[in-house]
Every structure is written in structure tokens, then in C-alpha cells.
mmCIF file as Biopython writes it, N, C-alpha, C and O atoms, coordinates in Angstrom:
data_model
#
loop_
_atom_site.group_PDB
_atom_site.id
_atom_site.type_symbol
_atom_site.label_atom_id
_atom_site.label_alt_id
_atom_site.label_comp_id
_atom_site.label_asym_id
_atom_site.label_entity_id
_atom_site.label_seq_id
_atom_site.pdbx_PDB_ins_code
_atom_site.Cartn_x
_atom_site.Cartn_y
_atom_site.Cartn_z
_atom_site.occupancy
_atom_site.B_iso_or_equiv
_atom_site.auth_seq_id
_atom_site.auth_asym_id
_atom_site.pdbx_PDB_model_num
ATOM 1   N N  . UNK A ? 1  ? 28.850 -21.211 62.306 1.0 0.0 1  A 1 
ATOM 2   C CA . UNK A ? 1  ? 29.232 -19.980 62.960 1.0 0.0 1  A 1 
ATOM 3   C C  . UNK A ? 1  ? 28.415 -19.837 64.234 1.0 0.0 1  A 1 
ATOM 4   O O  . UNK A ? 1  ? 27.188 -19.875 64.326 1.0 0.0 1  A 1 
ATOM 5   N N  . UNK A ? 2  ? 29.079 -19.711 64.949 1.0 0.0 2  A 1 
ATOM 6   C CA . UNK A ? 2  ? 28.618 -19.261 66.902 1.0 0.0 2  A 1 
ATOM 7   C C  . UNK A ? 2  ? 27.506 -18.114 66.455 1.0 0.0 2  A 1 
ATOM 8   O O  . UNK A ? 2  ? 27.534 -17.479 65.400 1.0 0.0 2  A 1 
ATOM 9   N N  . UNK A ? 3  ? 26.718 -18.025 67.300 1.0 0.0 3  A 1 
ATOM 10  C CA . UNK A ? 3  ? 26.381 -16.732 68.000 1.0 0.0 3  A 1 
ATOM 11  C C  . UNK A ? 3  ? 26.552 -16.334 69.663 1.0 0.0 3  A 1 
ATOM 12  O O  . UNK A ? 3  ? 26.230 -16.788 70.761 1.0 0.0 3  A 1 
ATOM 13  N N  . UNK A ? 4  ? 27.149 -15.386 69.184 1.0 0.0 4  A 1 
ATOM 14  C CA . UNK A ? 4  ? 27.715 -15.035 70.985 1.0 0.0 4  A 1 
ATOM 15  C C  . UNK A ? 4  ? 27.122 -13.773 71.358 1.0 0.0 4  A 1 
ATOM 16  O O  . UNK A ? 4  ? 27.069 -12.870 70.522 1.0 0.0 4  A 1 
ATOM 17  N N  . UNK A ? 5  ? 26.698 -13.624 72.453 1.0 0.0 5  A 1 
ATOM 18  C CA . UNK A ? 5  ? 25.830 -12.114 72.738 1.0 0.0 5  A 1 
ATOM 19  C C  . UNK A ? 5  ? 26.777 -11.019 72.473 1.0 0.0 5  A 1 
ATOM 20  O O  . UNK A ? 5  ? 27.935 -11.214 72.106 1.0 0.0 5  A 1 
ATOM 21  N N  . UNK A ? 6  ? 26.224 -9.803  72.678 1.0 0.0 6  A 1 
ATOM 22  C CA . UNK A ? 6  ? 27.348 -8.581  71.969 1.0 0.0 6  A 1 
ATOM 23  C C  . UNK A ? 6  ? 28.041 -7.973  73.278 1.0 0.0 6  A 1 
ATOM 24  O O  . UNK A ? 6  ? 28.946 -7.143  73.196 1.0 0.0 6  A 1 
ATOM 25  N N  . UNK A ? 7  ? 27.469 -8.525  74.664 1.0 0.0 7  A 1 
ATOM 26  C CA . UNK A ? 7  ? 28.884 -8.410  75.604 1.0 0.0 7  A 1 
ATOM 27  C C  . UNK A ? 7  ? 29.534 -9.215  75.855 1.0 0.0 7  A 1 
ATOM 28  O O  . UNK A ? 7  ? 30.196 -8.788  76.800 1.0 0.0 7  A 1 
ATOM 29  N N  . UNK A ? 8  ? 30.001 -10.725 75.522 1.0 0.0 8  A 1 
ATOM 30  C CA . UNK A ? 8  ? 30.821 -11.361 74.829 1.0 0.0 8  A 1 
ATOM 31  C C  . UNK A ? 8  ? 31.704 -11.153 74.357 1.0 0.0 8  A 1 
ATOM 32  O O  . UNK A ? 8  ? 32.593 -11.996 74.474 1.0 0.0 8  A 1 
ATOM 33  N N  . UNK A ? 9  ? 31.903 -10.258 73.774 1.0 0.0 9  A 1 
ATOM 34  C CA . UNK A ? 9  ? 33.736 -10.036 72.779 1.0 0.0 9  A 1 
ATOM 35  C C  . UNK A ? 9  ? 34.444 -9.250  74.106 1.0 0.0 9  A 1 
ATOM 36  O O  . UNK A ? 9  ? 35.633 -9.547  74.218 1.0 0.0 9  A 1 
ATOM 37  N N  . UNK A ? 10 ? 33.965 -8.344  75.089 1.0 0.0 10 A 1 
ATOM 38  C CA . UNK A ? 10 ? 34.638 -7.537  75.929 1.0 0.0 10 A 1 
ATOM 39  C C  . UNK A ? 10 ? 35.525 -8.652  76.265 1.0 0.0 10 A 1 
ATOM 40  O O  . UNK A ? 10 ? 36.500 -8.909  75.559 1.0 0.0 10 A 1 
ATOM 41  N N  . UNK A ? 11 ? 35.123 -9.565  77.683 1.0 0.0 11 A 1 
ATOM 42  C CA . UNK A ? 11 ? 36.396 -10.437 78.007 1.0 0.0 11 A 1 
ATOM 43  C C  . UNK A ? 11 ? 36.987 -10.963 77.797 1.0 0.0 11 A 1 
ATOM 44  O O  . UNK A ? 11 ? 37.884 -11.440 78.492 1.0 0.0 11 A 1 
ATOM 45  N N  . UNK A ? 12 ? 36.594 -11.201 76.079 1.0 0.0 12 A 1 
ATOM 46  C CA . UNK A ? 12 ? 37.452 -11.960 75.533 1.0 0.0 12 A 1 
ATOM 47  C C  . UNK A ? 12 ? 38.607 -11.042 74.897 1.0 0.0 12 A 1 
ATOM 48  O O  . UNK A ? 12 ? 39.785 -11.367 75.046 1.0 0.0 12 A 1 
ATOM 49  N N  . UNK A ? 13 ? 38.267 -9.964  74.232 1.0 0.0 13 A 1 
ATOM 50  C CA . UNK A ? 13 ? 39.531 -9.170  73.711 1.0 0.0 13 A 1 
ATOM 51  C C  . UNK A ? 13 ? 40.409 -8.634  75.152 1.0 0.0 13 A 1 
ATOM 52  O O  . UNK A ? 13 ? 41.639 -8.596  75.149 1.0 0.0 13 A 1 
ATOM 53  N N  . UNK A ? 14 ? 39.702 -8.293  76.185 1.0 0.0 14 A 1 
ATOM 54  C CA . UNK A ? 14 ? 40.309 -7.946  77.414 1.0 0.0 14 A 1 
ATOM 55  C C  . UNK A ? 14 ? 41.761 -9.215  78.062 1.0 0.0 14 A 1 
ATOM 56  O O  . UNK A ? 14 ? 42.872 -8.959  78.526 1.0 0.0 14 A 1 
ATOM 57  N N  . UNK A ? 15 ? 41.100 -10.483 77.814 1.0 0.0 15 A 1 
ATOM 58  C CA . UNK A ? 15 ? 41.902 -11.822 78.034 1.0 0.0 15 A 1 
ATOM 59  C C  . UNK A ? 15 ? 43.367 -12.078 76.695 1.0 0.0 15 A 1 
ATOM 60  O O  . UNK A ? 15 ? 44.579 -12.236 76.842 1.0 0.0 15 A 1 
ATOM 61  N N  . UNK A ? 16 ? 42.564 -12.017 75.580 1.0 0.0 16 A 1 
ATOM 62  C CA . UNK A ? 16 ? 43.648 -11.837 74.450 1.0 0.0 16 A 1 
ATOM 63  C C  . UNK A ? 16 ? 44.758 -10.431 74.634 1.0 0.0 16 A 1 
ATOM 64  O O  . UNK A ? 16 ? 45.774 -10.454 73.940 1.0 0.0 16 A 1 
ATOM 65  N N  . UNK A ? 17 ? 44.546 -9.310  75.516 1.0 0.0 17 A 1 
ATOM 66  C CA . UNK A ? 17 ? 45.342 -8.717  75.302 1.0 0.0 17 A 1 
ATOM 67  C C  . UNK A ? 17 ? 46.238 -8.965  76.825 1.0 0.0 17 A 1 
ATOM 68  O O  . UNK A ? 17 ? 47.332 -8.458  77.074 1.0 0.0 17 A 1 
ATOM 69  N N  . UNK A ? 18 ? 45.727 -9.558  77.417 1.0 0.0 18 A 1 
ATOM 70  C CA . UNK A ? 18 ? 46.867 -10.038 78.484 1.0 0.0 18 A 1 
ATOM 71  C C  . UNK A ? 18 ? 47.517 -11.179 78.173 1.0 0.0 18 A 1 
ATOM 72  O O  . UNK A ? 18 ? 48.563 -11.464 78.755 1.0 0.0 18 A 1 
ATOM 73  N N  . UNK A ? 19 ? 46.918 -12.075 77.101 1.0 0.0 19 A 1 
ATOM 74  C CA . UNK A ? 19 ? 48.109 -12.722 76.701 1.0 0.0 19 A 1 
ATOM 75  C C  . UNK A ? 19 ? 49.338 -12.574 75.816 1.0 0.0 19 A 1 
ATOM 76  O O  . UNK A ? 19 ? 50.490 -12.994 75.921 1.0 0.0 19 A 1 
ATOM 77  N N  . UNK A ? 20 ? 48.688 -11.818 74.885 1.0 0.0 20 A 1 
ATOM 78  C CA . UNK A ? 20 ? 49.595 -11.259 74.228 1.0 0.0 20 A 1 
ATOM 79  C C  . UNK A ? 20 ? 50.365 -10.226 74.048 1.0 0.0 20 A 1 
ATOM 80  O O  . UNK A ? 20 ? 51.242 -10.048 73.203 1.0 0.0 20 A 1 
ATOM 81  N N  . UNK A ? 21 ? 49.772 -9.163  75.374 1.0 0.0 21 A 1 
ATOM 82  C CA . UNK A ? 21 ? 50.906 -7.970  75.772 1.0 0.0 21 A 1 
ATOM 83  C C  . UNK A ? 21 ? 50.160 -7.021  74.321 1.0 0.0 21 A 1 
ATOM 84  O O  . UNK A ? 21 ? 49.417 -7.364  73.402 1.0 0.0 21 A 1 
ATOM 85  N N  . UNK A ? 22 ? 50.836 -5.658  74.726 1.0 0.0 22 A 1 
ATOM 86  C CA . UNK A ? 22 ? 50.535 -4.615  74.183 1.0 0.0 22 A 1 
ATOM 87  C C  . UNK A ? 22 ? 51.309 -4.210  73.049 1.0 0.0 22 A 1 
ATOM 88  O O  . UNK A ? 22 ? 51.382 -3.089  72.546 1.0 0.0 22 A 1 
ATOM 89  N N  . UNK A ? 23 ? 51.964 -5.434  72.666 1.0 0.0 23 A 1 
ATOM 90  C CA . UNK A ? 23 ? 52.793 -5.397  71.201 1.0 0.0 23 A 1 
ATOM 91  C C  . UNK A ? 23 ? 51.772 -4.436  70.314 1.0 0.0 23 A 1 
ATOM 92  O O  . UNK A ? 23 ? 51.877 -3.261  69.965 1.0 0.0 23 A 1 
ATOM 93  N N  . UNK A ? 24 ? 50.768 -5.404  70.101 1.0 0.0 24 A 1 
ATOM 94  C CA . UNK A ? 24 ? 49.842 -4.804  68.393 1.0 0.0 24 A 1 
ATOM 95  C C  . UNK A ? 24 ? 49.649 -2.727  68.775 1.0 0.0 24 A 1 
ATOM 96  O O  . UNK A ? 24 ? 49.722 -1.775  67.998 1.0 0.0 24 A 1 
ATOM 97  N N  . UNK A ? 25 ? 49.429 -2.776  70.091 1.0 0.0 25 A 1 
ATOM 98  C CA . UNK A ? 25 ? 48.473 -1.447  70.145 1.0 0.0 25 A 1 
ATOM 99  C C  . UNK A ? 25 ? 49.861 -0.552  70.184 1.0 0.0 25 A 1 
ATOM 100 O O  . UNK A ? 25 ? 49.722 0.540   69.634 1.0 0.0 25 A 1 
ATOM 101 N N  . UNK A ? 26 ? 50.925 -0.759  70.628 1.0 0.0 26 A 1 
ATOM 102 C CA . UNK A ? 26 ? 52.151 -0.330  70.758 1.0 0.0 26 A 1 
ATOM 103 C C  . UNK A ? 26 ? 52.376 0.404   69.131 1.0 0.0 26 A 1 
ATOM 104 O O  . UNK A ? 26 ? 52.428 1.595   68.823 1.0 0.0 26 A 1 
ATOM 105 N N  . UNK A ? 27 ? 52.465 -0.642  68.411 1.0 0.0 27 A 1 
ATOM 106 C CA . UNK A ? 27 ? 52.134 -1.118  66.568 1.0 0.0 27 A 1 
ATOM 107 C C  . UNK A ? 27 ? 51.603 0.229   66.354 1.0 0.0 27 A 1 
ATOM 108 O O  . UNK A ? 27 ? 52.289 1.245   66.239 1.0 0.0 27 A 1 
ATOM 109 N N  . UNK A ? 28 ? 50.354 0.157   66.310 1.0 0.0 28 A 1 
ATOM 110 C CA . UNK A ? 28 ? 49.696 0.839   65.664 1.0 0.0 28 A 1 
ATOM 111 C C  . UNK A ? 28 ? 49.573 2.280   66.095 1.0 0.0 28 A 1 
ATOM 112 O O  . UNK A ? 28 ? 49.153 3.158   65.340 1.0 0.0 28 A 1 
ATOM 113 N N  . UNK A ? 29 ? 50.113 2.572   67.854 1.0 0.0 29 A 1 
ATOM 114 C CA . UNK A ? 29 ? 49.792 4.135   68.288 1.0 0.0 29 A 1 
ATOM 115 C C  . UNK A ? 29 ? 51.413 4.392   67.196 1.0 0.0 29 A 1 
ATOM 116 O O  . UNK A ? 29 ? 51.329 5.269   66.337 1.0 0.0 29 A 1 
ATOM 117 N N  . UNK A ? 30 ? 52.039 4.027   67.251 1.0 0.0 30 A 1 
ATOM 118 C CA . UNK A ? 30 ? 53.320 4.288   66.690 1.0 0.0 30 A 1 
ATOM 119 C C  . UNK A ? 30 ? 53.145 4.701   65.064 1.0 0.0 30 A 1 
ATOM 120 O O  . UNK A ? 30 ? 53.724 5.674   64.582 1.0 0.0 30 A 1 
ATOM 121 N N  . UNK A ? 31 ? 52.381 3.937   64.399 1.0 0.0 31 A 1 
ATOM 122 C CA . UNK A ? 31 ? 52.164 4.224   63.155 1.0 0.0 31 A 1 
ATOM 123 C C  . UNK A ? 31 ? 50.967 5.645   62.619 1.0 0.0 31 A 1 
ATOM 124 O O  . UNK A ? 31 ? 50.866 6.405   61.656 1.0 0.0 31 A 1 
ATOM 125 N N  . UNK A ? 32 ? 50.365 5.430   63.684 1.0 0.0 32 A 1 
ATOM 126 C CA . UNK A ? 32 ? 48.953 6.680   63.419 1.0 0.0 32 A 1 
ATOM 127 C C  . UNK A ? 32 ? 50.039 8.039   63.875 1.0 0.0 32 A 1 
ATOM 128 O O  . UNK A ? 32 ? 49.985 9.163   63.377 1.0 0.0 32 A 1 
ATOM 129 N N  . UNK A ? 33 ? 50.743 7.705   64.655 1.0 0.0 33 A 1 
ATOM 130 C CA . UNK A ? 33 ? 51.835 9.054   65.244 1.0 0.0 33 A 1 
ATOM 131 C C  . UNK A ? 33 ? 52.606 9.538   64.066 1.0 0.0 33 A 1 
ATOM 132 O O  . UNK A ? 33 ? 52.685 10.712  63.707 1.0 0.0 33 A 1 
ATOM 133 N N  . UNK A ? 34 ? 53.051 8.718   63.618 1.0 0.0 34 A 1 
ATOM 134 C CA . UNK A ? 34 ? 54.193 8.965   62.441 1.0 0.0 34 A 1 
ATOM 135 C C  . UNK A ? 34 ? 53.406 9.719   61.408 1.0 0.0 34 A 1 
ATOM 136 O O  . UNK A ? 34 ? 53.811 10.749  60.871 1.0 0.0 34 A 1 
ATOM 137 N N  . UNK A ? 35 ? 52.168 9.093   61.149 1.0 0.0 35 A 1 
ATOM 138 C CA . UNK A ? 35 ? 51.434 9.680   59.722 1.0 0.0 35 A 1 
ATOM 139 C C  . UNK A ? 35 ? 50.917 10.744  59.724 1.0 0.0 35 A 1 
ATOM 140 O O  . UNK A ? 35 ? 50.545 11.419  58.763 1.0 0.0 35 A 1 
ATOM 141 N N  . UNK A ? 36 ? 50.839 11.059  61.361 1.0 0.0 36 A 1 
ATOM 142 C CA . UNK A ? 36 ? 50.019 12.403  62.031 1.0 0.0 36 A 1 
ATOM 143 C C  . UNK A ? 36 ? 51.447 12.958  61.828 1.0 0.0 36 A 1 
ATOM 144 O O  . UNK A ? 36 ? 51.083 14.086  61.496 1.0 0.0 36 A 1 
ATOM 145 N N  . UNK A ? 37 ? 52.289 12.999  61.795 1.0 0.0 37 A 1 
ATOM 146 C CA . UNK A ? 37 ? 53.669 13.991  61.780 1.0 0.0 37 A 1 
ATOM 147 C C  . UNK A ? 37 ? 53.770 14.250  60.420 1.0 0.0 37 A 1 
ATOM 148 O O  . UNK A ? 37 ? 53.891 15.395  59.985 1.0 0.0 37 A 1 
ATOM 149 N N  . UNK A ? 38 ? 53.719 13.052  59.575 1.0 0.0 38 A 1 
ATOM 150 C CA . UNK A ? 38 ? 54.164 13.733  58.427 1.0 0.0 38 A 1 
ATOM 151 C C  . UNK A ? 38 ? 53.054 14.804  58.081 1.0 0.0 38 A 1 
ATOM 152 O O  . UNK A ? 38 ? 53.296 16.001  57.933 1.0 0.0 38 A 1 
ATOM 153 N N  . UNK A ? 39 ? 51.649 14.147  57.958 1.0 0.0 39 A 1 
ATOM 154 C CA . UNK A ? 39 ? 50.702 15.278  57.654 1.0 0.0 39 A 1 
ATOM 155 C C  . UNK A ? 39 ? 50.866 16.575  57.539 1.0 0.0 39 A 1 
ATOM 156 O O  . UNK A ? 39 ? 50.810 17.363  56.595 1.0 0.0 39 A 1 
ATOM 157 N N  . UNK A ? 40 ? 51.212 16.715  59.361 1.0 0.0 40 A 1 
ATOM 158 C CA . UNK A ? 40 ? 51.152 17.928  60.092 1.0 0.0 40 A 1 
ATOM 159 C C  . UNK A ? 40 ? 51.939 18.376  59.360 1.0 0.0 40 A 1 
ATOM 160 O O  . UNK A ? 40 ? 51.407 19.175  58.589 1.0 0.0 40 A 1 
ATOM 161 N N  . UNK A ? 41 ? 53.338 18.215  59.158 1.0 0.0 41 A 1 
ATOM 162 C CA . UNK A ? 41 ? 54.647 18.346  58.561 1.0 0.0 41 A 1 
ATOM 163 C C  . UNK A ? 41 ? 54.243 19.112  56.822 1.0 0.0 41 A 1 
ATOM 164 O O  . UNK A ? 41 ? 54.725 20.213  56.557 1.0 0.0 41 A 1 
ATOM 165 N N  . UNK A ? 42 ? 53.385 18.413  55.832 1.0 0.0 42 A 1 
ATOM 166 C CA . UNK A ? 42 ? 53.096 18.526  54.706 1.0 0.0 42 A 1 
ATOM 167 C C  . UNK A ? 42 ? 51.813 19.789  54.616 1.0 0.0 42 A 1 
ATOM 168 O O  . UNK A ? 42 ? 51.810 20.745  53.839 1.0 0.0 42 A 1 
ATOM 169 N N  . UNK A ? 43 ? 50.967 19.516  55.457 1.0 0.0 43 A 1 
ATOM 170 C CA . UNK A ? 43 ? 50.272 20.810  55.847 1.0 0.0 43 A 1 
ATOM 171 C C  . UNK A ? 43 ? 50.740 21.968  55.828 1.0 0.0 43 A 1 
ATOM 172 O O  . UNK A ? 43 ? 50.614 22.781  54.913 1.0 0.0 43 A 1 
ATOM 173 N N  . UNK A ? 44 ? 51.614 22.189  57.386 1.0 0.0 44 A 1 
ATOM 174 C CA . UNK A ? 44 ? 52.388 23.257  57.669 1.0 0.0 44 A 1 
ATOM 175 C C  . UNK A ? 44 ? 53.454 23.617  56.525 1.0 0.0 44 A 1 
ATOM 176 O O  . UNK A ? 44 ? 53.196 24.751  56.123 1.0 0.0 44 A 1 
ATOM 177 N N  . UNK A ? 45 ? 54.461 23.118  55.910 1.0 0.0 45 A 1 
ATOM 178 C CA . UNK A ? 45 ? 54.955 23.390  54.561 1.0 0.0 45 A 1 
ATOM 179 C C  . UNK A ? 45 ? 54.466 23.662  53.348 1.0 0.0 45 A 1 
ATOM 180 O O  . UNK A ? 45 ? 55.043 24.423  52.571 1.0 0.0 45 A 1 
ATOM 181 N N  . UNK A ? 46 ? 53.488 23.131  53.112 1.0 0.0 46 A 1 
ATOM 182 C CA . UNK A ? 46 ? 53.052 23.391  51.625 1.0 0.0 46 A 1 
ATOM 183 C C  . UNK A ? 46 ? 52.866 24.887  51.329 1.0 0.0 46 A 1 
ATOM 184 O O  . UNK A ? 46 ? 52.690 25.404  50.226 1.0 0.0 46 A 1 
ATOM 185 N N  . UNK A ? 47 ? 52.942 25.495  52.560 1.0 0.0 47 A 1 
ATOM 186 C CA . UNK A ? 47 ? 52.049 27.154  52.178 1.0 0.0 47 A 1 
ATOM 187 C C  . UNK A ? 47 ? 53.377 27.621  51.647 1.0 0.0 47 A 1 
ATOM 188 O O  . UNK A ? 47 ? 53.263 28.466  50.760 1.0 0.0 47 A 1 
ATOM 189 N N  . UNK A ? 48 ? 54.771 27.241  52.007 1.0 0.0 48 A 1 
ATOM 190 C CA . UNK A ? 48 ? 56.170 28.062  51.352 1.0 0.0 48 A 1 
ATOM 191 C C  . UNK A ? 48 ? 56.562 27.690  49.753 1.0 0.0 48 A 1 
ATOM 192 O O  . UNK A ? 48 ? 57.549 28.014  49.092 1.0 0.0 48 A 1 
ATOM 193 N N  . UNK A ? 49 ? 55.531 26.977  49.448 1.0 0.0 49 A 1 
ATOM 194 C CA . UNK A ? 49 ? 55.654 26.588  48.280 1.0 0.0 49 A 1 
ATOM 195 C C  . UNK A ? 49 ? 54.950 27.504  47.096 1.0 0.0 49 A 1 
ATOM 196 O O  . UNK A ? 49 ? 55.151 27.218  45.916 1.0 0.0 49 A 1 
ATOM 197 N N  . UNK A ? 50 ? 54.004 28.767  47.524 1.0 0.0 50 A 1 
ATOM 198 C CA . UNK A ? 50 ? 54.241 29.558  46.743 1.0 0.0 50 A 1 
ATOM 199 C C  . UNK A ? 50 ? 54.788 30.563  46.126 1.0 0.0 50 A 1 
ATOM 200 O O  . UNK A ? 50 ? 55.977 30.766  46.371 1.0 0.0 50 A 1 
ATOM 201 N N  . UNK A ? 51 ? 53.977 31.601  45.017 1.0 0.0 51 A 1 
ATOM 202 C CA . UNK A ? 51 ? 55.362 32.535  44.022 1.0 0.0 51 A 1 
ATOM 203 C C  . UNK A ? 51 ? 54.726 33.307  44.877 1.0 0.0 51 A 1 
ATOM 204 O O  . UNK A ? 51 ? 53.803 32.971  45.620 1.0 0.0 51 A 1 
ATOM 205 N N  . UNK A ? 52 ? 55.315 34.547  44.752 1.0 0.0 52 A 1 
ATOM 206 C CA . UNK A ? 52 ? 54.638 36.024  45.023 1.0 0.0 52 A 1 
ATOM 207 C C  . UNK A ? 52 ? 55.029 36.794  43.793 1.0 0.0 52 A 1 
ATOM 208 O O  . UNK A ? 52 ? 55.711 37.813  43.896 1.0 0.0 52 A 1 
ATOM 209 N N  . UNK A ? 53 ? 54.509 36.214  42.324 1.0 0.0 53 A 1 
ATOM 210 C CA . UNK A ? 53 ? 54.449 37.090  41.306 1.0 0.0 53 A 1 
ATOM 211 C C  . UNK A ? 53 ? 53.502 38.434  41.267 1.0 0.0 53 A 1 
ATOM 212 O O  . UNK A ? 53 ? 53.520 39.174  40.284 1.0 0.0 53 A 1 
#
């Protein structure tokens, strides 16, 4: 196993994401969005879910 100094990974993840385009981060803002909706969604609803006995 390498040791590489700890500013080392910058140009390299900076280089990997110009090769491979903004697919993954695309990915994932898309998925944290969705889960943040439903949340919000399950949050904001749950309160009509009680009685008023």
C-alpha cells in the first residue's frame, strides 16, 4: 500500500471527475432529494393522523 500525502487525493478526485463527468454526483444529489421529499412529506402528514377523542 502507497503512502500519498493528504493533498494528494485533491487532483486526483478533481481529474477522475473530468473523466468521468458528473454522472455519480448527478446520482446521488437526485437520491438525497427524493428521500428529503419523502421525509418532508411523512413529517408534514403524520400530524393528520390523529383522533380528537
Amino acid at each position: 500500500m502507497e503512502h500519498h500525502p493528504a493533498a494528494a487525493w485533491l487532483p486526483e478526485a478533481a481529474s477522475a471527475v473530468q473523466q468521468h463527468g458528473t454522472g455519480n454526483l448527478l446520482r446521488v444529489v437526485l437520491i438525497v432529494m427524493f428521500l428529503g421529499c419523502v421525509l418532508t412529506a411523512w413529517f408534514l402528514l403524520r400530524g393528520y393522523k390523529r383522533k380528537d377523542d
